[in-house]
N, C-alpha and C positions, 0 to 999 in steps of 0.2 A: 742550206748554207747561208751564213749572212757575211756580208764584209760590209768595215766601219773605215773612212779615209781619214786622215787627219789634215785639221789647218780650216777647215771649211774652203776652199777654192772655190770660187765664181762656178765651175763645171760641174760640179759637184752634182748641183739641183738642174741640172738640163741633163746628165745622165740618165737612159735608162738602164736598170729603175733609178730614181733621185739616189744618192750615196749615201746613207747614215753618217756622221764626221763628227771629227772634235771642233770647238770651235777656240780660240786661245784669245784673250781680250787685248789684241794689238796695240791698241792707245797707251794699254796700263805697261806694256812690256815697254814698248821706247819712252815712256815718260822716266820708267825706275830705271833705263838703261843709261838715259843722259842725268837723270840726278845723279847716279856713282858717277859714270865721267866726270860730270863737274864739279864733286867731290875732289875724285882724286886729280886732278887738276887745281884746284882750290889748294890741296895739301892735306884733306883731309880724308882720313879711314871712312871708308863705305860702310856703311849702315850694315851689312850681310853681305855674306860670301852669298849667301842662296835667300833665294827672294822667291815666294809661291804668291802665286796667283792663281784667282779661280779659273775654271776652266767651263763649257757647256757642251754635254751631251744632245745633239742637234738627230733625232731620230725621224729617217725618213724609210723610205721604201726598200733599201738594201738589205733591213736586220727585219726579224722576225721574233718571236718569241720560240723557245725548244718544242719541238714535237714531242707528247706520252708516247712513251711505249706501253 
């Protein structure tokens, strides 16, 4: 069995085992969060309704790869 957390949280990696997690680029999300705020503050239409950002696959001790049968 493998389980994967999301967010990466501080607890994550002093879990045993370490958590496998997603990890979400924080910085990048409140900086495109307050450019629309102060867009639409401004008066102006936001750039996107949906705004993607990358994401990282943070693989530690929790996931495994599938056993053959």
């Amino acid at each position: 069995m493998s389980l994967i957390g999301f967010d990466d949280i501080a607890i994550s990696q002093q879990m045993h085992p370490p958590l496998t997690t997603i990890r979400q680029p924080l910085r990048q999300i409140g900086r495109s969060a307050m450019n629309t705020l102060l867009a639409r503050i401004g008066g102006l239409d936001a750039p996107s309704n949906r705004i993607t950002l990358p994401t990282e696959l943070v693989v530690r001790q929790s996931t495994a790869p599938p056993h053959k049968l």
